[in-house]
LUMMILUM-193434 format. One record per atom (N, C-alpha, C): x, y, z. Coordinates in steps of 0.001 Angstrom, whole numbers, plus 500000, padded with zeros to 6 digits. Layout:
% LUMMILUM-193434
@east:X north:Y up:Z $
...
END
This chain:
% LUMMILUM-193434
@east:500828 north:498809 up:500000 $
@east:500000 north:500000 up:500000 $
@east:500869 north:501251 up:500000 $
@east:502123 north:500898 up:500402 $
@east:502940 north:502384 up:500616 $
@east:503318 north:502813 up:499341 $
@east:503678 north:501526 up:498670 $
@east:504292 north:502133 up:497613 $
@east:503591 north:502488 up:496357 $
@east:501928 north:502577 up:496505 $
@east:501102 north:502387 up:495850 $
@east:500956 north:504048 up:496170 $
@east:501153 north:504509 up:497460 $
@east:500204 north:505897 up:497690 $
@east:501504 north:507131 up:497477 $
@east:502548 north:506242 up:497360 $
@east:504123 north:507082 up:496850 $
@east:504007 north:507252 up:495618 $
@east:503825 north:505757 up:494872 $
@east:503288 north:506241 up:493296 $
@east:502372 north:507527 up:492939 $
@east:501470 north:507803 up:494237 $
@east:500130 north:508111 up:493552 $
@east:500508 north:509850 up:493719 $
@east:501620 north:509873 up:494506 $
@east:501934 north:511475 up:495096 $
@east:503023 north:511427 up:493944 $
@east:503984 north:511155 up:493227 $
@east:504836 north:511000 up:492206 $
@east:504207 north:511606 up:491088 $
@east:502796 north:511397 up:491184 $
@east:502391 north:511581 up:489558 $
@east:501430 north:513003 up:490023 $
@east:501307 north:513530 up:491269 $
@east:500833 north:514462 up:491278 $
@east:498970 north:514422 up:491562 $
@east:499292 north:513193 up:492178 $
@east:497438 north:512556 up:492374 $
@east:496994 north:514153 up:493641 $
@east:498132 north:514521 up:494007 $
@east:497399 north:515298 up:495551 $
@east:497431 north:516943 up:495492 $
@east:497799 north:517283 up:494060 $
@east:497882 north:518271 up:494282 $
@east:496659 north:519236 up:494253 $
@east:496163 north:520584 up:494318 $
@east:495851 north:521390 up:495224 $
@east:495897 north:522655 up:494194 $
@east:494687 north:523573 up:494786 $
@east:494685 north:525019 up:493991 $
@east:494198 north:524766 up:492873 $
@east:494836 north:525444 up:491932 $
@east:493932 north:525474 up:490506 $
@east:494473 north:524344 up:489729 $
@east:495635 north:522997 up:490154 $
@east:495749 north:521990 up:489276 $
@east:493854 north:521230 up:488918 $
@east:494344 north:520182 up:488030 $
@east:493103 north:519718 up:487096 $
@east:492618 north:518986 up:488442 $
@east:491557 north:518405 up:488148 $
@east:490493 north:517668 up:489319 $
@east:490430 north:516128 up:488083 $
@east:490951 north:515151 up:488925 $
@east:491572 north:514104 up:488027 $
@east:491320 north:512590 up:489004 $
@east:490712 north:512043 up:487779 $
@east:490438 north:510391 up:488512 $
@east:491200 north:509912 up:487400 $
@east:492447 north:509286 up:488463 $
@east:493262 north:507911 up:487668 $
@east:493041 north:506863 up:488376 $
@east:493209 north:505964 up:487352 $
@east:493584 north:504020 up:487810 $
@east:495179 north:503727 up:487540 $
@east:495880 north:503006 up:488523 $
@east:496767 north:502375 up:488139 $
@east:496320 north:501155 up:488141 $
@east:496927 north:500209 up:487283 $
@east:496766 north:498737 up:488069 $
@east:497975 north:497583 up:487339 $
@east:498333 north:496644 up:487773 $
@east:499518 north:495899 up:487283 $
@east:498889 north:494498 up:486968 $
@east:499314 north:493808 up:486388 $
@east:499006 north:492060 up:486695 $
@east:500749 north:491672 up:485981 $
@east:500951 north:491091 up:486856 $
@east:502329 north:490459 up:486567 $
@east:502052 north:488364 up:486424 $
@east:502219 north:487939 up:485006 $
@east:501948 north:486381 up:485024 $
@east:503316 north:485823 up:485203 $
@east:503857 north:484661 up:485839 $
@east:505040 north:484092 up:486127 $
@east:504844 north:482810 up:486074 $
@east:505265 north:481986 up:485401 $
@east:505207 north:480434 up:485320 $
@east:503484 north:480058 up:485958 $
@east:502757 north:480436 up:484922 $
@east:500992 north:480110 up:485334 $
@east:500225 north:480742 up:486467 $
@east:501257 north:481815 up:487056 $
@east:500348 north:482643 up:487913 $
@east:500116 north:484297 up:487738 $
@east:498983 north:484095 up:488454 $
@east:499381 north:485648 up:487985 $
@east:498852 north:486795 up:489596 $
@east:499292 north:488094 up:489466 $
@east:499211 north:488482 up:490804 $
@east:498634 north:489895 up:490060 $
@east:498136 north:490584 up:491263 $
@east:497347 north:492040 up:490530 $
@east:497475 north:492618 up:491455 $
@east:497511 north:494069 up:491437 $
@east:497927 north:495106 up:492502 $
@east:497323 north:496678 up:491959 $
@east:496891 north:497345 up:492207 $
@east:496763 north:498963 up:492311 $
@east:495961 north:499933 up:492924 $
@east:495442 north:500790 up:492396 $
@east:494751 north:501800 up:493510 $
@east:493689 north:502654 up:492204 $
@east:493289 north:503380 up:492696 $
@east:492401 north:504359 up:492380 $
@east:492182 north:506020 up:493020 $
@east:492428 north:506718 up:492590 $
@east:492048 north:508194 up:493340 $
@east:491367 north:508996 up:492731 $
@east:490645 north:510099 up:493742 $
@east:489338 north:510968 up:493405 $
@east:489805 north:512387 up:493646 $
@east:490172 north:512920 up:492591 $
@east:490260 north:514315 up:493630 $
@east:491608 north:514103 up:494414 $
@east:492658 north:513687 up:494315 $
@east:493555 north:513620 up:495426 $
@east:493607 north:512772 up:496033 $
@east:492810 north:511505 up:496360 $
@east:492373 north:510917 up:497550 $
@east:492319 north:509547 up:496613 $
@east:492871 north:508576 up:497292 $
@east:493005 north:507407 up:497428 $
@east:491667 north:507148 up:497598 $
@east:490853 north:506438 up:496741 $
@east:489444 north:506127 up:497144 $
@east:489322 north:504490 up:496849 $
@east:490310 north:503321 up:496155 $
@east:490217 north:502083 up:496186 $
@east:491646 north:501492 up:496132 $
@east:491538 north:500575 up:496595 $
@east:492561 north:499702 up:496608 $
@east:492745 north:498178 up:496025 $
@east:493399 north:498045 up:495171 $
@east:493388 north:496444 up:494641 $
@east:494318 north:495884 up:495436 $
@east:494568 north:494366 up:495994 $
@east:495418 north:493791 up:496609 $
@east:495279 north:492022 up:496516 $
@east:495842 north:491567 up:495158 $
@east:495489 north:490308 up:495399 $
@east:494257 north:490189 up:494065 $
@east:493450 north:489506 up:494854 $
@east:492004 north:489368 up:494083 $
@east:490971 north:490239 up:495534 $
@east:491291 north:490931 up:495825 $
@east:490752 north:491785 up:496681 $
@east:490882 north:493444 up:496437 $
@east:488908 north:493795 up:496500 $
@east:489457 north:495367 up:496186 $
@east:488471 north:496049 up:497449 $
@east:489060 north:496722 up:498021 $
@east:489147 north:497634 up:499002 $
@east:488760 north:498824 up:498727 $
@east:487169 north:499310 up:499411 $
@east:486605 north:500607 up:499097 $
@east:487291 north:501379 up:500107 $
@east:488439 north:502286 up:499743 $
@east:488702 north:503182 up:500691 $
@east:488102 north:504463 up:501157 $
@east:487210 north:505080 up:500654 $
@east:486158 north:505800 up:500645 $
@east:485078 north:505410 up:500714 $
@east:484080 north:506058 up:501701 $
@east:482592 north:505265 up:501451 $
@east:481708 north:506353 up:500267 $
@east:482061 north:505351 up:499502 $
@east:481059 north:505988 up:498195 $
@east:480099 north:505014 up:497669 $
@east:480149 north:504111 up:498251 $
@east:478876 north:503268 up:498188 $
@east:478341 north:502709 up:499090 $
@east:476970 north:502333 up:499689 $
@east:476759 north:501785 up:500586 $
@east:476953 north:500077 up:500381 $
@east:477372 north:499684 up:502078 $
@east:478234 north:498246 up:501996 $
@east:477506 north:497172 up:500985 $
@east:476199 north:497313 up:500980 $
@east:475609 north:496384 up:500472 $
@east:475769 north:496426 up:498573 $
@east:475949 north:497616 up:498274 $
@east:475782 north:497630 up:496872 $
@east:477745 north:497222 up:496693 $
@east:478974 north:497492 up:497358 $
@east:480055 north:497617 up:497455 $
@east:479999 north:495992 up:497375 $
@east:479811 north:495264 up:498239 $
@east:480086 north:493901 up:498095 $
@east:479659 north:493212 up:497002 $
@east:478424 north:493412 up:496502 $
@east:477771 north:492971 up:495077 $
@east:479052 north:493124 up:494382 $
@east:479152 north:494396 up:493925 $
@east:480394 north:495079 up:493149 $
@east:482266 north:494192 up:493462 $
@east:481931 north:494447 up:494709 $
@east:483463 north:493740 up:494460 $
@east:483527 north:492179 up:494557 $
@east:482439 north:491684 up:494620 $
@east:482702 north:490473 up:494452 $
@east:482301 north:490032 up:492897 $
@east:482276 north:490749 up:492247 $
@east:482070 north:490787 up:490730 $
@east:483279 north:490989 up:490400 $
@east:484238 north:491677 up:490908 $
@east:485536 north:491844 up:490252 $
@east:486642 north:490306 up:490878 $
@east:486416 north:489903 up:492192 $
@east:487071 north:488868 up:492698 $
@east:486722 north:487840 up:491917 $
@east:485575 north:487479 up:491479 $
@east:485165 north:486417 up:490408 $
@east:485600 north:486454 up:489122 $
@east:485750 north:487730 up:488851 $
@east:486618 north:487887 up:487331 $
@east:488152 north:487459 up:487759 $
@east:488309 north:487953 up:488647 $
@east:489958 north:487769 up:488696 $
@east:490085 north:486172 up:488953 $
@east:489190 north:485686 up:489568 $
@east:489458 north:484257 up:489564 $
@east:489456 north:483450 up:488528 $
@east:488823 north:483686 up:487549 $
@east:488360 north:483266 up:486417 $
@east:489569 north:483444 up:485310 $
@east:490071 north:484637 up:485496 $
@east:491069 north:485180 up:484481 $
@east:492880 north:484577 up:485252 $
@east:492448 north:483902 up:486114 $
@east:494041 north:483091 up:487158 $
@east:494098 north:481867 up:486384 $
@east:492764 north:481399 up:486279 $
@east:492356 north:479897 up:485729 $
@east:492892 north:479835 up:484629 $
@east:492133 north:480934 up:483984 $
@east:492872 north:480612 up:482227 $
@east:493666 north:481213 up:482017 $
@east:494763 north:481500 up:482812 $
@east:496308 north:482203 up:482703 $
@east:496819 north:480806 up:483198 $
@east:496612 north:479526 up:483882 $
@east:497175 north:478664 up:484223 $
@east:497225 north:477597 up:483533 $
@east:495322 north:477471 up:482342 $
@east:495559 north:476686 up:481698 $
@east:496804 north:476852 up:480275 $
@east:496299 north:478310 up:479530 $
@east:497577 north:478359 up:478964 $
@east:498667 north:478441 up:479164 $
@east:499117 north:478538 up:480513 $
@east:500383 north:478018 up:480366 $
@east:500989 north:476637 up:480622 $
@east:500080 north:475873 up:480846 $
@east:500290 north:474487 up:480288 $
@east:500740 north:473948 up:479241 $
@east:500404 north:474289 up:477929 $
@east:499959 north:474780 up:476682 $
@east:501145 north:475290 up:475888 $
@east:501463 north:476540 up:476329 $
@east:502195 north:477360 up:475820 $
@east:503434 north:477779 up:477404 $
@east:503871 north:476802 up:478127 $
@east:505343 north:477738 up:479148 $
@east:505762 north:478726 up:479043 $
@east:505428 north:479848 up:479672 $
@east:506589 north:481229 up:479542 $
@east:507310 north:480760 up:481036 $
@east:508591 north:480904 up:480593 $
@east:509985 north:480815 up:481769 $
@east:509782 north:481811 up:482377 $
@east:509586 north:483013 up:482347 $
@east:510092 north:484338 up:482194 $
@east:508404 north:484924 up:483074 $
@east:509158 north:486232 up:483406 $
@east:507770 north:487506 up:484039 $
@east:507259 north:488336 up:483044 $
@east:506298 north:488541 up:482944 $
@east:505452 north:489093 up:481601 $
@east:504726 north:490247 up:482693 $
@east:505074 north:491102 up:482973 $
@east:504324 north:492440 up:483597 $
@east:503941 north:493488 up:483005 $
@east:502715 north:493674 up:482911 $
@east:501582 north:494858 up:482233 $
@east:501134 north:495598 up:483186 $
@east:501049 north:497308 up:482452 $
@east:500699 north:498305 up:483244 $
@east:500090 north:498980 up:483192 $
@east:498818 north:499485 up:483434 $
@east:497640 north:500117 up:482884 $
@east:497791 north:501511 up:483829 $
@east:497410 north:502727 up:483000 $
@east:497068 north:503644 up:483659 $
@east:496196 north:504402 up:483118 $
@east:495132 north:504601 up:483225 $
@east:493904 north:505658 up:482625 $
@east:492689 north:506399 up:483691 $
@east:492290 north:506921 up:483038 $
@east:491376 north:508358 up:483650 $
@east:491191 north:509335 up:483021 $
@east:491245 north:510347 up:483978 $
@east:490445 north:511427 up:483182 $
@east:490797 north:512747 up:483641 $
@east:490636 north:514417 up:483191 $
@east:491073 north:515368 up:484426 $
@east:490209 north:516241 up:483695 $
@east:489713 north:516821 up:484733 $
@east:489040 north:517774 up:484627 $
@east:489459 north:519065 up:484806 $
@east:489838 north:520305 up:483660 $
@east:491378 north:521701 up:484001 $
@east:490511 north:522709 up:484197 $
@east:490736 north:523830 up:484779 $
@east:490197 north:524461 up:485381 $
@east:489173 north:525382 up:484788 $
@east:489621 north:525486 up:483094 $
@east:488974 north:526168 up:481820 $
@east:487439 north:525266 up:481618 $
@east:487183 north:524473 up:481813 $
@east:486270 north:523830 up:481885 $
@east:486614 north:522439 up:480831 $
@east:487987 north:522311 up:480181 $
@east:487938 north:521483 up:479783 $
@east:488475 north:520193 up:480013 $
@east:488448 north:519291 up:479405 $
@east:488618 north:517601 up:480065 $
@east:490071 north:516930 up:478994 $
@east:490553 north:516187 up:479636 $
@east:491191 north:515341 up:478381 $
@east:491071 north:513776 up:479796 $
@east:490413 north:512757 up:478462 $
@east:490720 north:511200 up:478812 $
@east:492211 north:510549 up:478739 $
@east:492580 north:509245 up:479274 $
@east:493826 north:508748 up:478818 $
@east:493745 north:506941 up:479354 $
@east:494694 north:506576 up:478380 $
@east:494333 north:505168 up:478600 $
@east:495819 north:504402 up:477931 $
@east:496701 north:504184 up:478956 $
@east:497942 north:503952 up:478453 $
@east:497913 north:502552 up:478840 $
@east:498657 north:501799 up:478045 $
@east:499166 north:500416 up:478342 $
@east:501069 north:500210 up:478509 $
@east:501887 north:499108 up:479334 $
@east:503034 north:499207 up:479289 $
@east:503283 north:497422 up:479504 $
@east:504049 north:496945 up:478477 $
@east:504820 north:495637 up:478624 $
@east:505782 north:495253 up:478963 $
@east:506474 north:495331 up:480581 $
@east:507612 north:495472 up:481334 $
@east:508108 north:496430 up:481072 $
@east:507759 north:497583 up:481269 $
@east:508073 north:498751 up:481585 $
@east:507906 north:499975 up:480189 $
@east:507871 north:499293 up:479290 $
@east:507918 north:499793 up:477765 $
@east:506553 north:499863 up:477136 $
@east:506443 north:500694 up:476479 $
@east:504933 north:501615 up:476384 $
@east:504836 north:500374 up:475334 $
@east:503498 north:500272 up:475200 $
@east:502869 north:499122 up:474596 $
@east:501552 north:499647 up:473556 $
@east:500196 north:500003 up:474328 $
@east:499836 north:500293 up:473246 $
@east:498805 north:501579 up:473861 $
@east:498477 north:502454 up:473282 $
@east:497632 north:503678 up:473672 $
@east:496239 north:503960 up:473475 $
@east:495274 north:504130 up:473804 $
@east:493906 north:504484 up:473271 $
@east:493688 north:505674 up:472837 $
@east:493527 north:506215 up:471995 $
@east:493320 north:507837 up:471680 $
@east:491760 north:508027 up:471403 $
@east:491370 north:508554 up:472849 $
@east:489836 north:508518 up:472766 $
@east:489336 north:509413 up:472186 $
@east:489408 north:510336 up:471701 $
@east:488671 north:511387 up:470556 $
@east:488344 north:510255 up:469355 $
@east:488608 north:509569 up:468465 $
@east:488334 north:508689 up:467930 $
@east:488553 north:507501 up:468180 $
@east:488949 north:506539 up:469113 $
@east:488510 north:505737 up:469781 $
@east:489149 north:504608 up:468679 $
@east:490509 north:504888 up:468621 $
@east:491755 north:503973 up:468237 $
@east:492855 north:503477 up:469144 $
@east:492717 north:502276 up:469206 $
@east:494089 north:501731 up:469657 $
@east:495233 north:502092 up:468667 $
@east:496152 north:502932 up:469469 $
@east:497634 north:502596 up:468706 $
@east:499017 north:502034 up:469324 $
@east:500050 north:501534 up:468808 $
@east:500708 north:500634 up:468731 $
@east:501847 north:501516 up:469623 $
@east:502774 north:501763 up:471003 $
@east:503597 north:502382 up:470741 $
@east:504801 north:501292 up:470803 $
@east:505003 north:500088 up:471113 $
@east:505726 north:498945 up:471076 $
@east:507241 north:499083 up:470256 $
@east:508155 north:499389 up:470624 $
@east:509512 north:499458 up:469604 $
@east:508826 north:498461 up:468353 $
@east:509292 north:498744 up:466706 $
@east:509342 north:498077 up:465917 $
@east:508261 north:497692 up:465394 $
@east:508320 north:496445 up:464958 $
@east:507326 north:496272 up:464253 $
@east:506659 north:494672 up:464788 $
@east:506200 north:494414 up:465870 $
@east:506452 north:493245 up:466662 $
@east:505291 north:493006 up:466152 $
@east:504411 north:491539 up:465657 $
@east:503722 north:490840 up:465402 $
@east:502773 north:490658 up:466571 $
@east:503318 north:490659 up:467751 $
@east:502348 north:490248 up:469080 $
@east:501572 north:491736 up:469465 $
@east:502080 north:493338 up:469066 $
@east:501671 north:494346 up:469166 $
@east:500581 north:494330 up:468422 $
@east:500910 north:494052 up:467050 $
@east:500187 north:494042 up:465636 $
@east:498712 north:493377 up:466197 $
@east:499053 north:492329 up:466327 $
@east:497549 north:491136 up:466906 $
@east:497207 north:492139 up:467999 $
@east:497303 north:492118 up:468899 $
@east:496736 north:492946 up:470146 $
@east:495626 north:494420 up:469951 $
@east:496291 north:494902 up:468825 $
@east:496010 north:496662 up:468203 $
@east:494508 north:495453 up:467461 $
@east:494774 north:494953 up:466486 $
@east:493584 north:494470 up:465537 $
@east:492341 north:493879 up:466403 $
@east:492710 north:492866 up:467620 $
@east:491710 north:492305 up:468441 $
@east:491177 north:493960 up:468943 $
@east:491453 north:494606 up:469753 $
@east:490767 north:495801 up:470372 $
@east:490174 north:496218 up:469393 $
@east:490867 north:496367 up:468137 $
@east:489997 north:497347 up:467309 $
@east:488810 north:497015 up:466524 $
@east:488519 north:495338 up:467127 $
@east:487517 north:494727 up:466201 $
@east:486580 north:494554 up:467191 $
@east:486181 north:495061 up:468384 $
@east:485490 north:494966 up:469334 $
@east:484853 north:496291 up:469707 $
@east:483463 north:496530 up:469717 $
@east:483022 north:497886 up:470371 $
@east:483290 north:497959 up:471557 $
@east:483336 north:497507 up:472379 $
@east:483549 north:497296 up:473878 $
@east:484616 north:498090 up:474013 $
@east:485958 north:497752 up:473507 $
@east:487293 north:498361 up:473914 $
@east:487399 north:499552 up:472409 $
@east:486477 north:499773 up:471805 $
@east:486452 north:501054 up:471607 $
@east:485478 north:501876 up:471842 $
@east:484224 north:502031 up:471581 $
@east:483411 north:503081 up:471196 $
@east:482976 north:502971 up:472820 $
@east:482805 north:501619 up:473041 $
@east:482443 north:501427 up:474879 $
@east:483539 north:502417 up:475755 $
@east:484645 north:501765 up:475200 $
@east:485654 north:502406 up:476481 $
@east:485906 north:504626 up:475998 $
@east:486124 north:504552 up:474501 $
@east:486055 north:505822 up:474446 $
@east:484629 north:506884 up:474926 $
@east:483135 north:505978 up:475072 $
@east:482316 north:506677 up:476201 $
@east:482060 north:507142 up:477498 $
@east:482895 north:505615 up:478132 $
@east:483522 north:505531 up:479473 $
@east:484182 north:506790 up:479996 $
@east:485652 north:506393 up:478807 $
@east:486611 north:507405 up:479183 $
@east:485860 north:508946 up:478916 $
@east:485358 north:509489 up:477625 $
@east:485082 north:510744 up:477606 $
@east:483853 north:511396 up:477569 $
@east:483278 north:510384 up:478545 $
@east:481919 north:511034 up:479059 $
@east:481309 north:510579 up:480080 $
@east:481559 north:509344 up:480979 $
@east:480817 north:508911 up:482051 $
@east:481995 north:509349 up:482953 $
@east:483304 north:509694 up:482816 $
@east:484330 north:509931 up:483424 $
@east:484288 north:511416 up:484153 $
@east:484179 north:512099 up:483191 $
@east:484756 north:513736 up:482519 $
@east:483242 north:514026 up:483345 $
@east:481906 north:513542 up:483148 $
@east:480300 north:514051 up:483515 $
@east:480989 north:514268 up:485628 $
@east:480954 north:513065 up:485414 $
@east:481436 north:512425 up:486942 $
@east:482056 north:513785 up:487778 $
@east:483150 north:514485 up:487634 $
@east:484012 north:514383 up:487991 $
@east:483203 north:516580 up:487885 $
@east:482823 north:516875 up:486426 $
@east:481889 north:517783 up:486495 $
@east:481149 north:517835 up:488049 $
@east:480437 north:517005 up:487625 $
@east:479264 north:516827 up:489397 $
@east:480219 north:517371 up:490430 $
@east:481323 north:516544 up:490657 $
@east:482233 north:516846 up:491680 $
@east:482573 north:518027 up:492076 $
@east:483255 north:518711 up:490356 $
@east:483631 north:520014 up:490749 $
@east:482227 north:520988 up:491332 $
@east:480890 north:520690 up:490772 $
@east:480074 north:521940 up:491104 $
@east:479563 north:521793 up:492259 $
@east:480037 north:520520 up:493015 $
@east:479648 north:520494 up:494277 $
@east:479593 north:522022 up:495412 $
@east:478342 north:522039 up:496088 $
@east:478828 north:523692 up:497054 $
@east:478561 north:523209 up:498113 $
@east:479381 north:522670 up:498690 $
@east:479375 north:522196 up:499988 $
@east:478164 north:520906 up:500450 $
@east:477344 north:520461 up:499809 $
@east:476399 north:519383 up:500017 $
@east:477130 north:517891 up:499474 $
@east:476688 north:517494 up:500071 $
@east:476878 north:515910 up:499454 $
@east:476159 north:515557 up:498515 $
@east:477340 north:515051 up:497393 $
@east:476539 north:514592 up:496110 $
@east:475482 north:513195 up:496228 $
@east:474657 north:513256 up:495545 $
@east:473739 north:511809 up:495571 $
@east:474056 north:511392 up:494467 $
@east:475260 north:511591 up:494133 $
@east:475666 north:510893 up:492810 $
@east:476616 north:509887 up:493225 $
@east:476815 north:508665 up:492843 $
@east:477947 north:507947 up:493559 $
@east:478763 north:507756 up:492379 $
@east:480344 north:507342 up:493137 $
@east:481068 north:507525 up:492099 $
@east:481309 north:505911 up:491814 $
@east:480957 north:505078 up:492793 $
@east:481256 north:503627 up:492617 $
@east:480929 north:503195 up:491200 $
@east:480252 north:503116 up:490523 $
@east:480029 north:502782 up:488593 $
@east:480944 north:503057 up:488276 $
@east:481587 north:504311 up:488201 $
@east:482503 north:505147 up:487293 $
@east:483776 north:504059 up:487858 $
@east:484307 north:503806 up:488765 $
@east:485318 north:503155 up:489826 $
@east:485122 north:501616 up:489569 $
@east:484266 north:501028 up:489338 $
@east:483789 north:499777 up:488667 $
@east:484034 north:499790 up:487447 $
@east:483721 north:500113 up:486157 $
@east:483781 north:500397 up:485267 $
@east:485060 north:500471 up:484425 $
@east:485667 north:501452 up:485383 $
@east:487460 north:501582 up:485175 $
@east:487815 north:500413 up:485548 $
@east:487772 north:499733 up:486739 $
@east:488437 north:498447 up:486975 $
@east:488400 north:497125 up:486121 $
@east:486730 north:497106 up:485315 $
@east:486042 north:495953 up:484447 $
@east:487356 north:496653 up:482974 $
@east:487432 north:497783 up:482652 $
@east:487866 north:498057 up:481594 $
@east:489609 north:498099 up:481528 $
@east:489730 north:497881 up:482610 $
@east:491226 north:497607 up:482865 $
@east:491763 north:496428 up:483031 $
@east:490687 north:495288 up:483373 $
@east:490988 north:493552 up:483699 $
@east:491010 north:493551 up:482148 $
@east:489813 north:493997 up:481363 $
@east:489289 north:493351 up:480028 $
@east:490571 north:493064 up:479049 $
@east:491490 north:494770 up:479049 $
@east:491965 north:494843 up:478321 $
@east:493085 north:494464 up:478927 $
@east:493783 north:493831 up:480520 $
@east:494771 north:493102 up:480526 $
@east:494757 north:492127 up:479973 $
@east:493490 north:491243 up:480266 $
@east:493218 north:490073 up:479987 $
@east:493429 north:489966 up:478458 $
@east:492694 north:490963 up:477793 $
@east:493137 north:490274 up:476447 $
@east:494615 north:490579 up:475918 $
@east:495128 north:491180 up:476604 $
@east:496849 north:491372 up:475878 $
@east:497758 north:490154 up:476660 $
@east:497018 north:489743 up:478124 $
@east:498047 north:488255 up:478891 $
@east:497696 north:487459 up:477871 $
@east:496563 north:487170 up:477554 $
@east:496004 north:485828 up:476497 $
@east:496734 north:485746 up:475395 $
@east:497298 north:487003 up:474461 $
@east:497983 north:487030 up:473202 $
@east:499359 north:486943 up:473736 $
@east:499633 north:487098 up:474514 $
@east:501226 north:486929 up:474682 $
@east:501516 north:485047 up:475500 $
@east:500678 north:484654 up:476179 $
@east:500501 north:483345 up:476496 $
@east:500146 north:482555 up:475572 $
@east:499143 north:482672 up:474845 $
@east:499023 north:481897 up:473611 $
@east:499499 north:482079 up:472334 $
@east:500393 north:483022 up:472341 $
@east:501983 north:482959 up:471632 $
@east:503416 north:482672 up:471825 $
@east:502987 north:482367 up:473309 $
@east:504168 north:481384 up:473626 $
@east:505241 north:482998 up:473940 $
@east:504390 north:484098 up:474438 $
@east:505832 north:485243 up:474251 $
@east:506455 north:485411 up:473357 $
@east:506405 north:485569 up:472205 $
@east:507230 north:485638 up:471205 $
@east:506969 north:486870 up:470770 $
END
């Protein structure tokens, strides 16, 4: 968790005054000889509001009441279980020796002019992998070269509404609306919850790990 909330002050999650009003996701899944492990966070405004740990996610903010929160996160613990399984069967299949670690970071910011920009980065051990450019709602490639396993990855997203026109709505309008509400808040508590928006990001961040572990496992890494 420490080094999760060091990350989150690194990138400027806390700052203050007239910076942008900004909800990011980090999140990791690292696969190693048929396993795989997941880790990150979420913040609102500055504030640490979830926590991934494991196949466990942690409402650190009460922005939902417990009962709708558990529905919710036990929808994501079941995905993650599901997505361990078939990271174990292919590697039966297909052996990677080796650590295969992916890095997702996306959100949204809201600048003080009233305007927004989305973002939705991907990284394959440390090296930028592939980008979403949500104004038109393209995957692109940033992968050194001309790698065949990039190539497949860019074409699967781009043949799916889900991980485009879905996620470029997500990102630049259920995000950016969200986060609006927030700012015009005047001192009342919103009856808007932010848990969907925080769900949503997390479903759209497994989806698209999941489908880039699957192409690199059932290519044997190559």
């Amino acid at each position: 968790m420490l080094r999760l909330l060091l990350l989150c002050g690194a990138l400027g999650c806390g700052a203050g005054g007239d910076a942008p009003l900004t909800f990011t996701m980090l999140q990791w899944t690292q696969v190693s000889q048929g396993s795989s492990i997941f880790w990150g966070n979420a913040t609102l405004g500055g504030r640490l509001s979830h926590l991934l740990e494991g196949h466990n996610v942690t409402q650190v903010l009460p922005l939902e009441l417990p009962v709708a929160w558990e529905q919710q996160r036990s929808m994501v613990a079941s995905y993650l279980d599901a997505f361990s399984g078939l990271v174990q069967v292919f590697s039966k299949e297909r052996p990677i020796n080796y650590t295969q670690s992916l890095h997702c970071r996306l959100g949204c910011c809201l600048l003080p002019d009233g305007t927004a920009h989305s973002f939705y980065e991907v990284s394959l051990n440390g090296t930028a992998f592939l980008t979403f450019h949500v104004p038109n709602a393209t995957w692109e490639r940033r992968w050194p070269g001309r790698e065949a396993v990039a190539a497949f990855a860019q074409r699967q997203l781009m043949s799916w509404d889900i991980t485009r026109w879905g996620l470029q709505h997500f990102l630049n309008t259920t995000c950016v609306d969200i986060l609006r509400a927030q700012s015009a808040r005047t001192g009342k508590r919103s009856g808007r919850s932010h848990a969907p928006l925080v769900l949503g990001l997390t479903l759209g961040v497994f989806t698209v790990v999941g489908t880039a572990v699957g192409i690199f496992l059932c290519t044997g890494g190559s």
